[in-house]
CHARMM-style PDB file with segment names, atoms N, HN, CA, C and O in Angstrom:
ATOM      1  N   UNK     1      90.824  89.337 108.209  1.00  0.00      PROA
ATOM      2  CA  UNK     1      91.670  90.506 108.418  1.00  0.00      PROA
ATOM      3  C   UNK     1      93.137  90.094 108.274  1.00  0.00      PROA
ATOM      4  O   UNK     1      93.569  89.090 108.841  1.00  0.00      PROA
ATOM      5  N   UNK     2      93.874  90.860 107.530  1.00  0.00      PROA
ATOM      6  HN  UNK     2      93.524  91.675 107.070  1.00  0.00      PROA
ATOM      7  CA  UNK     2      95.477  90.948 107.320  1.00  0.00      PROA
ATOM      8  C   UNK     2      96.262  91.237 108.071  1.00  0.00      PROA
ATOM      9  O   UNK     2      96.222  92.438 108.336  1.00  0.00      PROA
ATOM     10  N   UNK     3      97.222  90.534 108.723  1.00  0.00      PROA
ATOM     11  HN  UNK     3      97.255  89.558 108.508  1.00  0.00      PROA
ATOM     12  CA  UNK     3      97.759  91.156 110.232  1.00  0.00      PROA
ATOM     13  C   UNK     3      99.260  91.737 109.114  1.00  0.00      PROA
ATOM     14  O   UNK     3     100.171  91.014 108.710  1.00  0.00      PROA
ATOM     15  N   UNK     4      99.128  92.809 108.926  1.00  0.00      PROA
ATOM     16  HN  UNK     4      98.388  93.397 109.254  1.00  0.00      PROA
ATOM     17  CA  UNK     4     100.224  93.366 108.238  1.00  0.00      PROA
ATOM     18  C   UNK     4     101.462  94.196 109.345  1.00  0.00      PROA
ATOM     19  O   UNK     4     101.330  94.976 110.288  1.00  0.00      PROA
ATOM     20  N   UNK     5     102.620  93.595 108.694  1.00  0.00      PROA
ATOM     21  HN  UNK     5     102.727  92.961 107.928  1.00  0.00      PROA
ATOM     22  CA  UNK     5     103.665  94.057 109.702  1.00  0.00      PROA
ATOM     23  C   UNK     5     103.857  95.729 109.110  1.00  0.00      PROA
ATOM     24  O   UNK     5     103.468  96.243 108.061  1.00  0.00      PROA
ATOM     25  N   UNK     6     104.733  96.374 110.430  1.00  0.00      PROA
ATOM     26  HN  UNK     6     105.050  95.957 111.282  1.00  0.00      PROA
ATOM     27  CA  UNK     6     105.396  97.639 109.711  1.00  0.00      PROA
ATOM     28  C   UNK     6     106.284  97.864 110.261  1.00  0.00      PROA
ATOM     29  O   UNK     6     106.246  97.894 111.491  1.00  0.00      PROA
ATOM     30  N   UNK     7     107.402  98.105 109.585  1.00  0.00      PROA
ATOM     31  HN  UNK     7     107.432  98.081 108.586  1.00  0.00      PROA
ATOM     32  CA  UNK     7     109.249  98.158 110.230  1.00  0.00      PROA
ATOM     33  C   UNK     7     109.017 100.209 110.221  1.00  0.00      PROA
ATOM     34  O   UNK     7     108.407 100.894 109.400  1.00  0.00      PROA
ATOM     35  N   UNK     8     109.658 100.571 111.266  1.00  0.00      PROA
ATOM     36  HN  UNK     8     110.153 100.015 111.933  1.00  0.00      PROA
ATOM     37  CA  UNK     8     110.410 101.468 111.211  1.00  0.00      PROA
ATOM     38  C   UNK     8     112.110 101.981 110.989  1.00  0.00      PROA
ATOM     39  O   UNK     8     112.889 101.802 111.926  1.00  0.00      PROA
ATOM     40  N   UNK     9     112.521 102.518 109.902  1.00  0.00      PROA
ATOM     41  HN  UNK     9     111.889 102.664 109.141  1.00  0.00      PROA
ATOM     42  CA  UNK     9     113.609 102.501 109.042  1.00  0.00      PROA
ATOM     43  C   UNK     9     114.786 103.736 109.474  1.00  0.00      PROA
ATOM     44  O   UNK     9     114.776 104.857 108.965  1.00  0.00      PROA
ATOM     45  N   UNK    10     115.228 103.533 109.935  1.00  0.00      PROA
ATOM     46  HN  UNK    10     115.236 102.623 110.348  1.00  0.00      PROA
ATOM     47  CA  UNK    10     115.995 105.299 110.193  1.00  0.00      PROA
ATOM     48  C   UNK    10     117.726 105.030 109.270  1.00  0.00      PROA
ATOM     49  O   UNK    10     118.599 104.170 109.382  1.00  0.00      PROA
ATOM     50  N   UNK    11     117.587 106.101 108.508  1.00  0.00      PROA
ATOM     51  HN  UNK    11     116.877 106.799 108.417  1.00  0.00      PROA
ATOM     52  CA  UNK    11     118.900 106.256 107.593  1.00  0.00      PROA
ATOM     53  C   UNK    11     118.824 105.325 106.706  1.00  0.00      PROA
ATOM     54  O   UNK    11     119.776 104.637 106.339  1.00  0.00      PROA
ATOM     55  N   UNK    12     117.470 105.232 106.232  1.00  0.00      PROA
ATOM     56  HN  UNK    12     116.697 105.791 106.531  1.00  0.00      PROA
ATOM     57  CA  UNK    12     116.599 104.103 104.851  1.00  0.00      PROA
ATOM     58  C   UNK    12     117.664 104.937 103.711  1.00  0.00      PROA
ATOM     59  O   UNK    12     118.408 104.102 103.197  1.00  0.00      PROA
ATOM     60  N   UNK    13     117.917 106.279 103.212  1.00  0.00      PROA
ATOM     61  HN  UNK    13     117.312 106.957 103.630  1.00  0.00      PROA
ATOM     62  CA  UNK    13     118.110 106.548 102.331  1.00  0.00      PROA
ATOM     63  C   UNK    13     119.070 106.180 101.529  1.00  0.00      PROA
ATOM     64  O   UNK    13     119.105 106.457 100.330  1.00  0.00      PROA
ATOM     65  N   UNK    14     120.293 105.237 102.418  1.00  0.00      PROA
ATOM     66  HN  UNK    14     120.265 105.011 103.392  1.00  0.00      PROA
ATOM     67  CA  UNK    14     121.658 104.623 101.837  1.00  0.00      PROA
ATOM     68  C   UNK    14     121.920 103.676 102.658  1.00  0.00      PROA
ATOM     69  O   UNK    14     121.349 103.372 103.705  1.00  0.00      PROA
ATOM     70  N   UNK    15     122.805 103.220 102.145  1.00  0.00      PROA
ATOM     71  HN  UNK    15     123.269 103.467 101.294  1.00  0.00      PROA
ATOM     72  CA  UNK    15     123.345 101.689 102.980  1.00  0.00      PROA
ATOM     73  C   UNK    15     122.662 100.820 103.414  1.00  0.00      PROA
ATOM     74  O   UNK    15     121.706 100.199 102.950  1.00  0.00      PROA
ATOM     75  N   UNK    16     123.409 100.777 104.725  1.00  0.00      PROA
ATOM     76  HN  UNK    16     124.186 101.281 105.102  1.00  0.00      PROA
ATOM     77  CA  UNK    16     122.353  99.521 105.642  1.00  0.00      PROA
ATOM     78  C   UNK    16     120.889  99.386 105.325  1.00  0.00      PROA
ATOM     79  O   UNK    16     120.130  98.554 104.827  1.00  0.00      PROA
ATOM     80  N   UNK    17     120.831 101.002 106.023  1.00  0.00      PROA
ATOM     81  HN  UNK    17     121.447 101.678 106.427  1.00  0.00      PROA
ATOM     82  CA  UNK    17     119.165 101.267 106.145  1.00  0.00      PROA
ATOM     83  C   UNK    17     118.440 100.764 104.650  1.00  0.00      PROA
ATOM     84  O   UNK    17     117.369 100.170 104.520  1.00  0.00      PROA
ATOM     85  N   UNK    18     119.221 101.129 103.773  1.00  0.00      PROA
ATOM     86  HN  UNK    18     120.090 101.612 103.879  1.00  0.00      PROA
ATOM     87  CA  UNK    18     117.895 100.859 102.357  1.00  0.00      PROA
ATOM     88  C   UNK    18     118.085  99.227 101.787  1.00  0.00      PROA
ATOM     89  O   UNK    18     117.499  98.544 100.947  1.00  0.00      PROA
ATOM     90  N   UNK    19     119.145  99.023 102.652  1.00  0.00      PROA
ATOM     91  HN  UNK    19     119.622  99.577 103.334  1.00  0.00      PROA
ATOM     92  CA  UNK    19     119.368  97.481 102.181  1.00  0.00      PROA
ATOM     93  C   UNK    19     118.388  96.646 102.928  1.00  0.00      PROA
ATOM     94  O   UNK    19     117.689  95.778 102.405  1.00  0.00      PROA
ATOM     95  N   UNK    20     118.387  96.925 104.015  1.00  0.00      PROA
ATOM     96  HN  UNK    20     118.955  97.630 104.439  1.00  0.00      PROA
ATOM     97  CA  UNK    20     117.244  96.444 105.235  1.00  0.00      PROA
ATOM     98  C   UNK    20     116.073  96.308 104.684  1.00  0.00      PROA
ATOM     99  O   UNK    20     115.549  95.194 104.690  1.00  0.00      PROA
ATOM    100  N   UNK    21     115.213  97.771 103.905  1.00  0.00      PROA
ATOM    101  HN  UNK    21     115.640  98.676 103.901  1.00  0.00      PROA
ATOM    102  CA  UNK    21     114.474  97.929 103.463  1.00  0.00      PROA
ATOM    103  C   UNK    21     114.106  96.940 102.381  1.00  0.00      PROA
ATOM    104  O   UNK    21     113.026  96.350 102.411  1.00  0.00      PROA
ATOM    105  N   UNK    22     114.896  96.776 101.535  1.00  0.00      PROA
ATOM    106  HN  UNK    22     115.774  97.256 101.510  1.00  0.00      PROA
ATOM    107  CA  UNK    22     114.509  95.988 100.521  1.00  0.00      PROA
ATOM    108  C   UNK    22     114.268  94.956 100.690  1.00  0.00      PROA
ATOM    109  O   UNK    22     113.487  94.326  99.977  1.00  0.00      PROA
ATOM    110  N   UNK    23     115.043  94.353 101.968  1.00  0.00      PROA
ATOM    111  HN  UNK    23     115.678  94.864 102.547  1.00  0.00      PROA
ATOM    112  CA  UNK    23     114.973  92.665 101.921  1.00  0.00      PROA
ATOM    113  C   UNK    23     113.310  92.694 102.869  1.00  0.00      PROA
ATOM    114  O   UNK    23     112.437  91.876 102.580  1.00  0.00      PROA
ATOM    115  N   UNK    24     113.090  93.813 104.045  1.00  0.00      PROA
ATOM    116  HN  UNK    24     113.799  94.478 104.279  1.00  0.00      PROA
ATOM    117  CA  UNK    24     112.011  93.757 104.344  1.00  0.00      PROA
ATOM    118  C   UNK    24     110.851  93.629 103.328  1.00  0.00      PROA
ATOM    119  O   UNK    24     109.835  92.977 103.571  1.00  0.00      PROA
ATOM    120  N   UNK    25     111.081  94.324 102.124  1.00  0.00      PROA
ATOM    121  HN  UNK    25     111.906  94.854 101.927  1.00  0.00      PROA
ATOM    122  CA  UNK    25     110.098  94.704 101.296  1.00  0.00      PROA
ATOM    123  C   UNK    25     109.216  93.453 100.393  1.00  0.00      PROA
ATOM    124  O   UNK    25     108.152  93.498  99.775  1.00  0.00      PROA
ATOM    125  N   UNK    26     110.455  92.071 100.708  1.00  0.00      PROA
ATOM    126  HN  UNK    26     111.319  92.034 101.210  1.00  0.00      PROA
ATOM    127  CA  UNK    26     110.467  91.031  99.886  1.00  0.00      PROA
ATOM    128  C   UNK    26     109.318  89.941 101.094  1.00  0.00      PROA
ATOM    129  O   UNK    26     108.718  88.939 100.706  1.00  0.00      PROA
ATOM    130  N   UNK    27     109.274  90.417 102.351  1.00  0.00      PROA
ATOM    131  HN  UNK    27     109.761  91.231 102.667  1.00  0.00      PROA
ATOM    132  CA  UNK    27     108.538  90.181 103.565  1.00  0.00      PROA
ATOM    133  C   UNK    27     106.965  90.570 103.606  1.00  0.00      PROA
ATOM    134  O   UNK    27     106.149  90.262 104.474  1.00  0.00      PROA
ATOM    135  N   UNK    28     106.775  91.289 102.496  1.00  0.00      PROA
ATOM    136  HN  UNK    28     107.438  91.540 101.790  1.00  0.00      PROA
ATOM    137  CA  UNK    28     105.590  92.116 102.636  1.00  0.00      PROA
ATOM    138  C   UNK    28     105.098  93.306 104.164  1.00  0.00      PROA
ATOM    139  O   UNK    28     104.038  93.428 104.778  1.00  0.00      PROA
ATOM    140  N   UNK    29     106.524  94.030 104.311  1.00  0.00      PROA
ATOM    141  HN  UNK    29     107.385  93.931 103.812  1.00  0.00      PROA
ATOM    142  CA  UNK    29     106.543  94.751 105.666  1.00  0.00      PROA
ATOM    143  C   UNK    29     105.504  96.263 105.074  1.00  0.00      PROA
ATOM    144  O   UNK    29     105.912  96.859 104.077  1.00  0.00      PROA
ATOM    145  N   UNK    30     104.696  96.568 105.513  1.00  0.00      PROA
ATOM    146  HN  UNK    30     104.365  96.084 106.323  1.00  0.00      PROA
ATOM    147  CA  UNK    30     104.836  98.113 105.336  1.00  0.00      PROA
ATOM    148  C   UNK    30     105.931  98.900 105.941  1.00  0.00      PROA
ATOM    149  O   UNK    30     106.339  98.441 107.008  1.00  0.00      PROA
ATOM    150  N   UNK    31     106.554 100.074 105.474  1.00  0.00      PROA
ATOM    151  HN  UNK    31     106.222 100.446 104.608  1.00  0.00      PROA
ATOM    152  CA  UNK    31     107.188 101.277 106.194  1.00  0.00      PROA
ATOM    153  C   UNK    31     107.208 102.356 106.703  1.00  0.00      PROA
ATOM    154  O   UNK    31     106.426 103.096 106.105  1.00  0.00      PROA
ATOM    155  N   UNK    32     107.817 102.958 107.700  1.00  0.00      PROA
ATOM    156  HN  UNK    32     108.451 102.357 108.186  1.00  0.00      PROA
ATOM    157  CA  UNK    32     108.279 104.384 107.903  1.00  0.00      PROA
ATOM    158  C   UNK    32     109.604 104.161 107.877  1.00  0.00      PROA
ATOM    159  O   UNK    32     110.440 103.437 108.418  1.00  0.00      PROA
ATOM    160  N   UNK    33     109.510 105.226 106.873  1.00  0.00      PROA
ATOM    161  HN  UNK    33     108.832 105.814 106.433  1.00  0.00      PROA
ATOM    162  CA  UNK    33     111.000 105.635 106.311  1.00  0.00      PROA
ATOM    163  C   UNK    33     111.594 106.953 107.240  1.00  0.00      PROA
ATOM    164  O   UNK    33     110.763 107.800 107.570  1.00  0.00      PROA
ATOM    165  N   UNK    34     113.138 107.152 107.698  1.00  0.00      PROA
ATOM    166  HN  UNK    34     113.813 106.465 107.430  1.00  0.00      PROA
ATOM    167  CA  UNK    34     113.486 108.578 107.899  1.00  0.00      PROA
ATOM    168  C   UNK    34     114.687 108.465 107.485  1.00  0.00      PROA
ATOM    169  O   UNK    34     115.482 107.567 107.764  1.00  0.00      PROA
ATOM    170  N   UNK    35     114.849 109.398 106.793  1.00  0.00      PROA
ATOM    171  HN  UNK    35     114.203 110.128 106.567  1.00  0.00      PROA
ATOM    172  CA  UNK    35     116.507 109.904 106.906  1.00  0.00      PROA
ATOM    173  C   UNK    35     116.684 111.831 106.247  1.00  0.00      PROA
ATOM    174  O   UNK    35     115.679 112.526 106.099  1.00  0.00      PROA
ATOM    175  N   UNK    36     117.816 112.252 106.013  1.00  0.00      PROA
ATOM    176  HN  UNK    36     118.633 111.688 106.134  1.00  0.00      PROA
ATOM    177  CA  UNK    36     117.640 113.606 105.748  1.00  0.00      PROA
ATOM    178  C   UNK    36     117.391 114.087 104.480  1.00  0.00      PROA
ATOM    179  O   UNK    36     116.897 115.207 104.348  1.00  0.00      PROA
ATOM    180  N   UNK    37     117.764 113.144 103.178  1.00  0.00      PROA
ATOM    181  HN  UNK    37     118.165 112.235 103.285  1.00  0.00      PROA
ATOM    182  CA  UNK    37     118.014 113.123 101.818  1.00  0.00      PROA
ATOM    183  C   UNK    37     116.272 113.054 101.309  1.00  0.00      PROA
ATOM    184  O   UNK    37     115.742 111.978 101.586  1.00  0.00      PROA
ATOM    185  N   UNK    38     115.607 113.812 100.793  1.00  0.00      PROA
ATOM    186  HN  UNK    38     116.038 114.686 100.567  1.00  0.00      PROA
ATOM    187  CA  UNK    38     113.903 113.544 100.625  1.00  0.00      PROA
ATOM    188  C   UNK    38     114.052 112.896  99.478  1.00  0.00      PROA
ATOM    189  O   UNK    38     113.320 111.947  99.196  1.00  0.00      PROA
ATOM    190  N   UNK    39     115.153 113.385  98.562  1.00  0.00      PROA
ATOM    191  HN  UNK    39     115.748 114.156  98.791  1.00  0.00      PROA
ATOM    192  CA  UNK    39     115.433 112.982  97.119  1.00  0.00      PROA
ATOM    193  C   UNK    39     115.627 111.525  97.115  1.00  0.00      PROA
ATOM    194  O   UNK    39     115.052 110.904  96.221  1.00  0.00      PROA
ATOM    195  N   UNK    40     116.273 110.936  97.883  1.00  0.00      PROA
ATOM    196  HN  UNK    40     116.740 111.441  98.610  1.00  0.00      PROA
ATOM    197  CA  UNK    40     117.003 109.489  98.120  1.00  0.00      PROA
ATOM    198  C   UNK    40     115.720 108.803  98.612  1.00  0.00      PROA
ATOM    199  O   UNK    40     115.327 107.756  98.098  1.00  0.00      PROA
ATOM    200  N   UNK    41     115.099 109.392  99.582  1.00  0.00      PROA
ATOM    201  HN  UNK    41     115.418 110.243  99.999  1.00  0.00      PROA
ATOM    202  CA  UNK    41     113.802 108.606 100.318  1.00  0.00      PROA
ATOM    203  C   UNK    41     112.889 108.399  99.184  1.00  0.00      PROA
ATOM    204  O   UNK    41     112.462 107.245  99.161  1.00  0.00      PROA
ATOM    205  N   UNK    42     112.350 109.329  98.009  1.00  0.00      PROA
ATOM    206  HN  UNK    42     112.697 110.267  98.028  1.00  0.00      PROA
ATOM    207  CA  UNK    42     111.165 109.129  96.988  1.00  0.00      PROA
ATOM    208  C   UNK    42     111.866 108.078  96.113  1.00  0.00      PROA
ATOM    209  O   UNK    42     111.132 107.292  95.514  1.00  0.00      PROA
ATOM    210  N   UNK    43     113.217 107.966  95.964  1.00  0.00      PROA
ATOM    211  HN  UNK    43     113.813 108.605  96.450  1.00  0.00      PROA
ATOM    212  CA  UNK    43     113.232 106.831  95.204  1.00  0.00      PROA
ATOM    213  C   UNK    43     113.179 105.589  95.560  1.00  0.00      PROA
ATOM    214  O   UNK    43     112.863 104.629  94.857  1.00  0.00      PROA
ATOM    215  N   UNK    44     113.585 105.608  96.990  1.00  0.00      PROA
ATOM    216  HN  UNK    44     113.842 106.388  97.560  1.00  0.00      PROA
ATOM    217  CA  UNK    44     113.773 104.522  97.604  1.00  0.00      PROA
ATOM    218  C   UNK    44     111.916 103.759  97.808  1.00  0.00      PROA
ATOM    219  O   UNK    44     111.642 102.559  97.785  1.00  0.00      PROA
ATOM    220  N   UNK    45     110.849 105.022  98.008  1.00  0.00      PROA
ATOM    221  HN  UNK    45     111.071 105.997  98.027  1.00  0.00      PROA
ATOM    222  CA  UNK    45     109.756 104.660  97.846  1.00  0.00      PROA
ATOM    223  C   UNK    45     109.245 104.248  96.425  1.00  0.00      PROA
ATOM    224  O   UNK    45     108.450 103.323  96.256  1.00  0.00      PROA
ATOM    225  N   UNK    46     109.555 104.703  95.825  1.00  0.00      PROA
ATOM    226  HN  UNK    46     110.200 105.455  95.962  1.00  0.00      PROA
ATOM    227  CA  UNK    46     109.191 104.409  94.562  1.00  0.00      PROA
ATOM    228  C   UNK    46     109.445 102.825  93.978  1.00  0.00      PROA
ATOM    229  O   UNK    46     108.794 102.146  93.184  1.00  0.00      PROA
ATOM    230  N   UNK    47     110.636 102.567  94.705  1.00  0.00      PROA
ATOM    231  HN  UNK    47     111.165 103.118  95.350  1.00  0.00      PROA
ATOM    232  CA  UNK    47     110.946 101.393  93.759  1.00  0.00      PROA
ATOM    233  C   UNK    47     110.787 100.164  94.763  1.00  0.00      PROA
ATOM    234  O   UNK    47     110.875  99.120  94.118  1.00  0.00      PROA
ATOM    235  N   UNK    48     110.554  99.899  96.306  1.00  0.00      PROA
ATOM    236  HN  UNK    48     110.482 100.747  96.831  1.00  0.00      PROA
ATOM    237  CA  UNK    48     109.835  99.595  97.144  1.00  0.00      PROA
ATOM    238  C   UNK    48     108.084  99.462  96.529  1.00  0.00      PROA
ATOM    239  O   UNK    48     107.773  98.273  96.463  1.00  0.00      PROA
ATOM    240  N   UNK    49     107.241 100.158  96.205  1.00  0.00      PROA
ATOM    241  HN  UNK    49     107.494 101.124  96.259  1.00  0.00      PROA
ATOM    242  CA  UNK    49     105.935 100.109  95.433  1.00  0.00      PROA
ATOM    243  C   UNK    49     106.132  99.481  94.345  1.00  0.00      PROA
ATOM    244  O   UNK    49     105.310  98.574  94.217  1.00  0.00      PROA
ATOM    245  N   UNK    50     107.036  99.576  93.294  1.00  0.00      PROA
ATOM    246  HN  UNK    50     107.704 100.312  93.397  1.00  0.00      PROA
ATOM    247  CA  UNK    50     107.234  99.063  92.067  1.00  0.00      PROA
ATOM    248  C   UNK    50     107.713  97.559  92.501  1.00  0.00      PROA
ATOM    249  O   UNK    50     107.432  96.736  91.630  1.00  0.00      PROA
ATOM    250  N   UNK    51     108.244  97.115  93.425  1.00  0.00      PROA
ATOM    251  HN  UNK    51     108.473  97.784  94.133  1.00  0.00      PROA
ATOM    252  CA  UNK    51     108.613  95.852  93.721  1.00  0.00      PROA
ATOM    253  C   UNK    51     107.419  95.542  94.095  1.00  0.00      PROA
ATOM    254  O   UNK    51     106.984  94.470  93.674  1.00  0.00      PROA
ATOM    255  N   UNK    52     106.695  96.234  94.835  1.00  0.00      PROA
ATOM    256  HN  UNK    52     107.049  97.104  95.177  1.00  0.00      PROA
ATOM    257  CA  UNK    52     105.595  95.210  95.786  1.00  0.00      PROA
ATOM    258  C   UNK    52     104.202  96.435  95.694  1.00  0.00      PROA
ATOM    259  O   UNK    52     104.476  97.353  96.467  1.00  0.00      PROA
ATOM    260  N   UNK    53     103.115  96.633  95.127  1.00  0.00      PROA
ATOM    261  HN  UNK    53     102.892  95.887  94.498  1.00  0.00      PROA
ATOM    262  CA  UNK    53     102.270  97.528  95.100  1.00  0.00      PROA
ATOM    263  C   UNK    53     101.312  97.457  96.117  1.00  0.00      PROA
ATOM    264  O   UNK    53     100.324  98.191  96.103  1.00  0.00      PROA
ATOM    265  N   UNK    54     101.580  96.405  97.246  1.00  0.00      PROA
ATOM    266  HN  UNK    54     102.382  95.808  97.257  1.00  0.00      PROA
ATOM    267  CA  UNK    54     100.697  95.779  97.946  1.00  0.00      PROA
ATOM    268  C   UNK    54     100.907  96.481  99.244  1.00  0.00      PROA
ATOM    269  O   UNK    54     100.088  96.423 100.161  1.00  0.00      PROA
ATOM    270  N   UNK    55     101.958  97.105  99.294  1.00  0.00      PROA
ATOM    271  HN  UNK    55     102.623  97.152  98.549  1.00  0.00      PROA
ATOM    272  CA  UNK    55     102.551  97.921 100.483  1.00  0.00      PROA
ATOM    273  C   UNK    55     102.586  99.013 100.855  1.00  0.00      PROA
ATOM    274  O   UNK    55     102.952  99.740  99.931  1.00  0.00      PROA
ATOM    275  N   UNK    56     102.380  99.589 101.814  1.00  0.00      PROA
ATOM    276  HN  UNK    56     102.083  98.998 102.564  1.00  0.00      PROA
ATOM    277  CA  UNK    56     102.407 101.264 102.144  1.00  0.00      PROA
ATOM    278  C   UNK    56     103.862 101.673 102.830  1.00  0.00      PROA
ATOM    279  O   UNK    56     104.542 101.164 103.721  1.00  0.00      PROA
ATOM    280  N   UNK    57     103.982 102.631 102.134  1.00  0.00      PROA
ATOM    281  HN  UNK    57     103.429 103.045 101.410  1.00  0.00      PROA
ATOM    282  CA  UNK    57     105.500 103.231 102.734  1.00  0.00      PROA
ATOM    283  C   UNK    57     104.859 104.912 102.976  1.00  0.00      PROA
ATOM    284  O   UNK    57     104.088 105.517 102.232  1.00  0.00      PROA
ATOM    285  N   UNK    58     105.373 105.303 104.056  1.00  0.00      PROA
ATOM    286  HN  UNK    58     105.999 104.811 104.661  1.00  0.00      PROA
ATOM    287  CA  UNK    58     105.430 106.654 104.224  1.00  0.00      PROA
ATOM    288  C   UNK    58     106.885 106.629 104.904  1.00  0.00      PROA
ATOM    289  O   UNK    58     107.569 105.700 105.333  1.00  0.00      PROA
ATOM    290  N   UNK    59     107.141 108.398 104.812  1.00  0.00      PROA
ATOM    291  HN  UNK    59     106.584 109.152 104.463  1.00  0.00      PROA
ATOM    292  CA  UNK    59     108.800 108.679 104.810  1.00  0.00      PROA
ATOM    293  C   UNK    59     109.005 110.486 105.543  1.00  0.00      PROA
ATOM    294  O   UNK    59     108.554 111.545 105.104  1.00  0.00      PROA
ATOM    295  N   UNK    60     109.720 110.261 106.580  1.00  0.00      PROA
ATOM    296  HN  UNK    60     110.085 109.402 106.937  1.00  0.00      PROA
ATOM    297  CA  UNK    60     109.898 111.819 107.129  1.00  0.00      PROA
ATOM    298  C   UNK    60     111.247 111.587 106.695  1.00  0.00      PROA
ATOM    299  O   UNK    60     111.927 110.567 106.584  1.00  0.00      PROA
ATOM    300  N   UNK    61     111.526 113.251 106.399  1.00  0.00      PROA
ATOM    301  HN  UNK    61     110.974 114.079 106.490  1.00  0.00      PROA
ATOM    302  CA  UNK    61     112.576 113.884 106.121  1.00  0.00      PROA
ATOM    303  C   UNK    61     112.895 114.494 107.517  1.00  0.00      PROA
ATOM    304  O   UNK    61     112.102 115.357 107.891  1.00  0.00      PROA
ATOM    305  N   UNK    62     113.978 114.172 108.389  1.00  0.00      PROA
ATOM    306  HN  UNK    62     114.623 113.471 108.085  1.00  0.00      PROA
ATOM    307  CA  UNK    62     114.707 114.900 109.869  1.00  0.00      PROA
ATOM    308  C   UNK    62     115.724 114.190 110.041  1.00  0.00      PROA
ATOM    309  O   UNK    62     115.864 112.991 109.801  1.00  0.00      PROA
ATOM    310  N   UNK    63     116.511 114.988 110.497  1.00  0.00      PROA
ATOM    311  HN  UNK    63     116.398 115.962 110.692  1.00  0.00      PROA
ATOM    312  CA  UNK    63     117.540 114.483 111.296  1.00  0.00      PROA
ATOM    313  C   UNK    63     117.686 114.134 112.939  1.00  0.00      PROA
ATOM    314  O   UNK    63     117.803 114.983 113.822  1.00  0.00      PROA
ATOM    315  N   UNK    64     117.655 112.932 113.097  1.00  0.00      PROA
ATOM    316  HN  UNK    64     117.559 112.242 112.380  1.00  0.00      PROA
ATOM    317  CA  UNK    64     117.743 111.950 114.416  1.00  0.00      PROA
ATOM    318  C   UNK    64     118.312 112.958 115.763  1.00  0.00      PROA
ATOM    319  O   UNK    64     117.767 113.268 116.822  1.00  0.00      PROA
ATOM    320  N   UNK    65     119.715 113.309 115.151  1.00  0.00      PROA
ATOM    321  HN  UNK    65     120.157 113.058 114.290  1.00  0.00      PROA
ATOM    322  CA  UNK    65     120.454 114.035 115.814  1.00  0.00      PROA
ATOM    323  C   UNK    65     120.101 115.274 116.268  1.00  0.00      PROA
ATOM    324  O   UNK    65     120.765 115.822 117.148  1.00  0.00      PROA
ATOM    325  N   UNK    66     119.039 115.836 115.726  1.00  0.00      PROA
ATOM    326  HN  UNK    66     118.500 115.391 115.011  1.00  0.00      PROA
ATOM    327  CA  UNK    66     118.783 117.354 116.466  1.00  0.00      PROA
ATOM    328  C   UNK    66     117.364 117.252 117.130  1.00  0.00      PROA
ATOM    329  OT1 UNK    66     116.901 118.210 117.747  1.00  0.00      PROA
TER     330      UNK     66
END
């Protein structure tokens, strides 16, 4: 059995957050993604899978703040 990690990501869609992401991604982390941008999050999944196909990412669209 695979003891697979999984980071939770908040404001993945820019900056910090997707920078985090990537270097996690190089870790073999799975994700949960959030931030408000859905557009920014599918790419950010997309190219997260295309780096690593070995990984599961899922992604909510909300805002923290409300």
């Amino acid at each position: 059995m695979t003891n697979m990690k999984t980071v939770l990501i908040t404001g993945a869609s820019s900056g910090i957050g997707r920078d985090i992401a990537l270097q996690f991604s190089k870790e073999n982390f799975n994700f949960v993604l959030v931030s408000r941008r859905e557009n920014l999050l599918v790419n950010l999944k997309n190219e997260l899978l295309n780096n690593n196909p070995n990984i599961s990412v899922d992604y909510f669209v909300c805002d923290l703040r409300e």
